[in-house]
Each structure stands twice: as structure tokens, then as C-alpha cells.
C-alpha positions in Angstrom: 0.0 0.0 0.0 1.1 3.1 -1.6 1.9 6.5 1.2 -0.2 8.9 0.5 1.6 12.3 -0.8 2.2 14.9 1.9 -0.5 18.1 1.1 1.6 20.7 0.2 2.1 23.7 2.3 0.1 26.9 0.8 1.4 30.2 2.0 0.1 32.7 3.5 -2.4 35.0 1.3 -2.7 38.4 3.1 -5.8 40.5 3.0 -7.0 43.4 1.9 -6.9 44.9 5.5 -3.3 43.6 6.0 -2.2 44.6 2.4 -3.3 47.8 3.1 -1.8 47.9 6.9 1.7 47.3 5.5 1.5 49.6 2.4 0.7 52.0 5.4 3.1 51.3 7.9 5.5 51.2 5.2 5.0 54.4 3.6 5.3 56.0 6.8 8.6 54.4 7.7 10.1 55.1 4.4 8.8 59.0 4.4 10.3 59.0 7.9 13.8 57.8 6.7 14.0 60.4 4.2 13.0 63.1 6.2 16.0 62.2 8.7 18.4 61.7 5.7 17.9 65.4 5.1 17.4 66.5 8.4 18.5 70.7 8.2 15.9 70.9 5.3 13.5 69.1 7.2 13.9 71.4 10.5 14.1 74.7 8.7 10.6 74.2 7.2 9.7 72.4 10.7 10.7 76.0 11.8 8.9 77.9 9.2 5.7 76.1 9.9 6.3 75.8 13.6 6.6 80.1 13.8 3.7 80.3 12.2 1.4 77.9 14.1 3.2 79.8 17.0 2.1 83.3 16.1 -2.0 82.7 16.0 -1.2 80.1 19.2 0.8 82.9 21.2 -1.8 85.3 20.5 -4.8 82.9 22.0 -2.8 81.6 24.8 -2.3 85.4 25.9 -5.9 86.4 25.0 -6.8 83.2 27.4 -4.4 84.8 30.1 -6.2 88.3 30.1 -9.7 86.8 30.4 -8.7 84.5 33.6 -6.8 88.5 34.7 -10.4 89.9 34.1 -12.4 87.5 35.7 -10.5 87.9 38.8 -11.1 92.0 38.4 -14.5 91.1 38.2 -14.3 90.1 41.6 -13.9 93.6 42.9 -16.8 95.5 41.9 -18.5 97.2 44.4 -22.3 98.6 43.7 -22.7 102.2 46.3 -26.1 102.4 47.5 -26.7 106.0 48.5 -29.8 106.2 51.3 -31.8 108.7 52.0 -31.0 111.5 54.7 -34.2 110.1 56.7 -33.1 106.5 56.8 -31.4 106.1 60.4 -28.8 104.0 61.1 -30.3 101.3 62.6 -32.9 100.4 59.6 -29.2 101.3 56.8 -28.1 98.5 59.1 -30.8 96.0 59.3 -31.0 97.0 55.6 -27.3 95.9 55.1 -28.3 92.5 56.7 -31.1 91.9 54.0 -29.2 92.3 51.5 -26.5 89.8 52.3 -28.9 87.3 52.3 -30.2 88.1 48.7 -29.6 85.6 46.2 -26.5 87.4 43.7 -25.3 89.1 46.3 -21.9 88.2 48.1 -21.6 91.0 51.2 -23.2 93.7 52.1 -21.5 96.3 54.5 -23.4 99.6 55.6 -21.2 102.7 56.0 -22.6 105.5 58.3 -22.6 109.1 57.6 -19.8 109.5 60.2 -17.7 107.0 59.2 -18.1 108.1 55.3 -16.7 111.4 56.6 -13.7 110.3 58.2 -12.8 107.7 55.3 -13.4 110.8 52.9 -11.2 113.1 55.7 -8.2 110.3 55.7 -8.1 109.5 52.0 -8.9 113.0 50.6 -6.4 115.5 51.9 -9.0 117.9 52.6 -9.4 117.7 56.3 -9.0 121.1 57.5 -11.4 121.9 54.7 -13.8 119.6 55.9 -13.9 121.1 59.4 -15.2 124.3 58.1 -18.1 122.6 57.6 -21.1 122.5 59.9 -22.7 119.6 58.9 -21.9 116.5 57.1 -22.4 116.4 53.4 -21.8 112.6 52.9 -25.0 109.9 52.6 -25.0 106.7 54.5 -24.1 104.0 52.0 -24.3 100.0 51.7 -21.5 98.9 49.4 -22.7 95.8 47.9 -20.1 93.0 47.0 -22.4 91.2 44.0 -21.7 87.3 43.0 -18.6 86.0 41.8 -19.1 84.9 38.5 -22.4 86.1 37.7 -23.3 87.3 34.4 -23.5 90.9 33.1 -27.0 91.2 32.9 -27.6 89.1 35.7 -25.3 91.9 37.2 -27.4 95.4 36.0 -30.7 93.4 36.7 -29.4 93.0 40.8 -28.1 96.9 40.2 -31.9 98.3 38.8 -33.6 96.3 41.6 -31.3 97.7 44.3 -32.0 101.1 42.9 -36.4 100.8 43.2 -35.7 100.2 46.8 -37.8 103.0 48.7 -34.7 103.8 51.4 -32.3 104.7 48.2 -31.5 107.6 46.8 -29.3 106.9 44.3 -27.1 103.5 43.5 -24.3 103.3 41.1 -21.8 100.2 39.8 -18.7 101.3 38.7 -18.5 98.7 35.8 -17.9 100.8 32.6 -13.7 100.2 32.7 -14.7 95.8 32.7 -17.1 96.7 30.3 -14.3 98.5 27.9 -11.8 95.3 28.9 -14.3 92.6 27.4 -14.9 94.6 24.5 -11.5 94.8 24.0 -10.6 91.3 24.8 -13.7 90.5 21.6 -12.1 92.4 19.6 -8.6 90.8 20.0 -10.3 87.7 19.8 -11.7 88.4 16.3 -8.7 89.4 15.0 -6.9 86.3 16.0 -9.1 84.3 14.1 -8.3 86.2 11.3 -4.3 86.2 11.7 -5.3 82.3 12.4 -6.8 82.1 9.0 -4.7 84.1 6.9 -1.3 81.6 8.7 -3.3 78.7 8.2 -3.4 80.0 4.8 0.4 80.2 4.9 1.3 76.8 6.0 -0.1 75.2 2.8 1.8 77.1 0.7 4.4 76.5 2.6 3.6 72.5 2.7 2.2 72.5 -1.0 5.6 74.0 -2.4 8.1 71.6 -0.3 5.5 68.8 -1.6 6.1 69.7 -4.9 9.6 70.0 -4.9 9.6 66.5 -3.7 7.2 65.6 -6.8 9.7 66.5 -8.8 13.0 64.9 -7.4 10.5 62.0 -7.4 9.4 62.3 -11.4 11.7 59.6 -12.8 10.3 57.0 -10.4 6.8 58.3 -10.4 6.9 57.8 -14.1 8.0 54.4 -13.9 5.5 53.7 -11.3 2.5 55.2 -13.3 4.2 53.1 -16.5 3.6 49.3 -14.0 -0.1 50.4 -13.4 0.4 51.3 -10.0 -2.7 53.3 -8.8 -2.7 57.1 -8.0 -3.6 56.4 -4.4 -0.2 54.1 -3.8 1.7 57.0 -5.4 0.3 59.7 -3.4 0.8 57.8 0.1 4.6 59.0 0.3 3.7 62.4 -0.3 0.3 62.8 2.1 2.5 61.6 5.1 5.1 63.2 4.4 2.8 66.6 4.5 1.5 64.8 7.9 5.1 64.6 9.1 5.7 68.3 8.2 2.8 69.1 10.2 3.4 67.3 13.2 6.9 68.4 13.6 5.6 71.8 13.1 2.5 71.7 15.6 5.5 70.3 18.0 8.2 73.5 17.2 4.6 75.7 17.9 4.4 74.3 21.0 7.6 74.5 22.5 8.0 78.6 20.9 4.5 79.4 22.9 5.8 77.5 25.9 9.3 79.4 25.7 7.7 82.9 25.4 5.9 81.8 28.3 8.4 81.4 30.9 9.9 84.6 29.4 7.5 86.6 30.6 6.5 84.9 33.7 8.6 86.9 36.0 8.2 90.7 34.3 4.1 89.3 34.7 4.3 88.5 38.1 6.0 91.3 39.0 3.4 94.1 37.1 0.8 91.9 39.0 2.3 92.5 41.9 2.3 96.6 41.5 -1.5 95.6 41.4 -2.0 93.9 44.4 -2.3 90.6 42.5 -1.7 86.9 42.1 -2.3 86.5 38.8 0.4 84.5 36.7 0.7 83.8 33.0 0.3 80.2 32.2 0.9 78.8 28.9 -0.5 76.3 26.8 -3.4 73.8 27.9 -3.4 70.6 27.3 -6.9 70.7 25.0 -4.8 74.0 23.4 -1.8 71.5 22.8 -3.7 69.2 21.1 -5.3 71.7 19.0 -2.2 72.5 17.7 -0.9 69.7 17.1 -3.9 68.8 15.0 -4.0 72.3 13.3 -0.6 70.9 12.2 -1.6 67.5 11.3 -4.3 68.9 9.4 -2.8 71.6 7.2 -0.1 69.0 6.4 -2.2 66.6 5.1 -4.4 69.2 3.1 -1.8 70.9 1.5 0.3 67.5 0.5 -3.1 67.1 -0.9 -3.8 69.5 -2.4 0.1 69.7 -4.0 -0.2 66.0 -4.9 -3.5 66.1 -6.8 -2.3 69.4 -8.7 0.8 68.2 -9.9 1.0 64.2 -10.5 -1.4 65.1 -13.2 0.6 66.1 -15.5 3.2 63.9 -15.0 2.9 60.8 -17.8 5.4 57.8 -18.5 7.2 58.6 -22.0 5.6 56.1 -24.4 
């Protein structure tokens, strides 16, 4: 009796999924290998694309700073309520004790006549023109210390009410100055949206260019690739991560020039905050901020390799 024959051995077929896997993992490792062969042309348009993710980045990160800065000025305003000269001091004072218990209201102190007088005589100057006097011109007030973090109209809504209230005469919220800061802070935030735009706009040039020069140190070999059959999407692979690469290495440079500028200026910061009586501090990029610029990077890589690619391998044909 005959052995039967061994089956033979078939190898291994790959999918599509793992075809496609290895096409990918290759492209990326050889894009990476040519970017390190060359590695000062590779940094200097790293650098050129990481100043200008920097300058839109730098701008929001200090825009972010002065809006924290505000909040805490927010903090301080005071709303004077003025009483009437028949209100005594007992009912400004049970007054006072209403009003801290309001909801939107964070402290309530009543002020006397008197002591108005003598904060006005010590912080004034004028105290031998004040005892010429013969009676006190000064109201009783309540300062009123509204919510932290309450909004604007919640704010002027709490300041008209406080107003009606039969025992005053007159109430007024210094707010005008935070009022000129936020509009300010809107205004800067507008125009580095734009400045965004118009840098995004310069990064895929910048990206698009260094793409094509690449398309055409490339042409001989894309030529002989188009002349085998191989597909437009395996010949633009190379190019669309290595517009990725570009991006990332430029989203990383941002980060690191917005972090350096930074801790330059922490110290002159905290000093100027310091002439102010505060504890504010610059602080630099977050880590939601980091990853937006990382992926503003990404992104405008890939688009403009994209966009470089699909403009130029067009018009490049195999010589028949």
C-alpha cells in the first residue's frame, strides 16, 4: 500500500486589511527615513511652519491669560447704594443684613454718615477743609459686594432692583472700565481668528511648495510607477504623510515657541501683577490647546500635501 503524498504547504495569502496595513506602515517608515536623511531641510521648514502655528497660538494663549486676569477684576466691583438723609442708622443696618442674604449678592457692608466722613477726611487730603463745615455732606451707603461669577445682565438686573428700593436715593456700579476690557478682549479675539486664517493659509503654501519640490526629485520614479499600473492612491501615500510629518513636527516646534515665550515673561508678569495687588500669573499652553495645535498641524499638512499632490501628479505621464 502506496503512502499517501504529503499536502503541500500553501502560503500565506494576506488580506486586503493587511495589504493595506503594510502599504501604510510602510509608507510612513520610508517618508520617515528620508525626512531624517535630510534632516536641516527638514527642520528649517519644521521651523517655518512651527513660527507660524506659533504666532495665532501665542496670540490665543495670551488672550486666554487676560480673560482669567479679568475674571479675577470682576471680583472687585463694588455697587454704592446712597440712602436717603431720613433712613437712620439702625434700619441702613438691618438693611445691610437683607441684602447679604439676597440671592446674587456676596456681602453687604453699611457705611454710616460718620464713618463716610472720616474715610473721605483720611483718603482725601481735605481735612482742614472739611472742618469748616457744619454739617456732614456725605449719605449713609451700603457697598454691595455682588456674586462672583455672575453674568453681566444678571449683574445690572441686581443693580436696577437695588435702585427701586424705597430707602435709596441713588445706587451706582462702577463697571464701565470691565465693560471697555471685554470689549476689547472680543475684539482681539476676532482678529486672531483672522491672523489664524490668513497663517493657516500660509502653512499650505508652505507645505504645497516643499511637496512639490519633492514631486519632482521623485518624477523619474513616479513615471516608472505610473508606467507598471500602480494606482494614483499608492503613489500619493509617500507624499500625504510626508505633508503629515511636516505638520506634526511643526504643531510640536509651535508648541515649545509658545511655551518658551511663556516662561519669558512669567517673571516681568508677576512682577506688574504685583504693583497691582495681585496673584495672577501667566500660564501657557493647555493641554486641549496642545492638542489643537498639534492637530491644526496635522491637518494643514495633510491638506496641503493634498492638495500639491492632486495638482501636480497630473501632468506627470510615463514617455511612451
Amino acid at each position: 500500500m502506496s503512502a499517501r503524498p504529503s499536502p503541500r504547504r500553501v502560503a500565506h495569502q494576506p488580506g486586503w486589511l493587511e495589504r493595506t496595513l503594510q502599504d501604510h506602515s510602510r509608507a510612513i517608515g520610508n517618508t520617515l527615513g528620508a525626512l531624517m536623511r535630510r534632516p536641516v531641510g527638514t527642520l528649517l521648514t519644521a521651523f517655518v511652519i512651527g513660527i507660524t502655528l506659533a504666532l495665532p497660538a501665542g496670540l490665543n494663549t495670551l488672550v486666554a491669560n487676560l480673560g482669567r486676569a479679568s475674571d479675577g477684576l470682576q471680583d472687585s466691583l463694588r455697587a454704592s447704594l446712597f440712602l436717603k438723609d431720613e433712613v437712620d442708622a439702625d434700619r441702613g443696618q438691618q438693611l445691610a443684613r437683607d441684602l447679604s442674604r439676597r440671592p446674587g449678592v456676596a456681602a453687604a457692608r453699611y457705611i454710616s454718615r460718620d464713618q463716610a466722613l472720616e474715610e473721605f477726611r483720611s483718603f482725601s487730603g481735605f481735612g482742614e477743609a472739611l472742618d469748616l463745615l457744619k454739617d456732614n455732606p456725605l449719605p449713609a451707603t451700603i457697598v454691595v459686594t455682588p456674586a462672583a461669577k455672575q453674568p453681566q445682565a444678571a449683574t445690572e438686573a441686581l443693580l436696577k432692583d437695588l435702585a427701586a428700593l424705597p430707602e435709596v436715593a441713588q445706587a451706582k456700579l462702577d463697571e464701565k472700565w470691565l465693560q471697555r476690557l471685554y470689549a476689547i478682549l472680543a475684539l482681539v479675539q476676532r482678529a486672531v481668528l483672522l491672523i489664524a486664517g490668513a497663517l493657516a493659509l500660509a502653512v499650505l503654501i508652505v507645505i504645497g511648495n516643499t511637496i512639490r519640490l519633492d514631486i519632482e526629485n521623485r518624477r523619474d520614479e513616479i513615471e516608472v510607477m505610473k508606467l507598471i499600473g500602480a494606482p494614483s492612491s499608492y503613489i500619493r501615500r509617500p507624499f500625504l504623510y510626508t505633508g503629515l510629518w511636516y505638520g506634526l513636527t511643526g504643531g510640536v516646534v509651535a508648541c515649545l515657541l509658545v511655551e518658551a515665550g511663556v516662561l519669558a515673561l512669567v517673571q516681568p508678569a508677576r512682577q506688574l501683577a504685583g504693583l497691582y495687588d495681585s496673584q495672577a500669573t501667566l500660564h501657557g499652553l493647555s493641554f486641549d490647546a496642545g492638542l489643537l495645535v498639534l492637530a491644526a498641524g496635522l491637518g494643514l499638512g495633510w491638506i496641503g500635501a493634498f492638495w500639491s499632490v492632486s495638482r501636480h501628479l497630473r501632468h506627470i505621464e510615463p514617455a511612451l
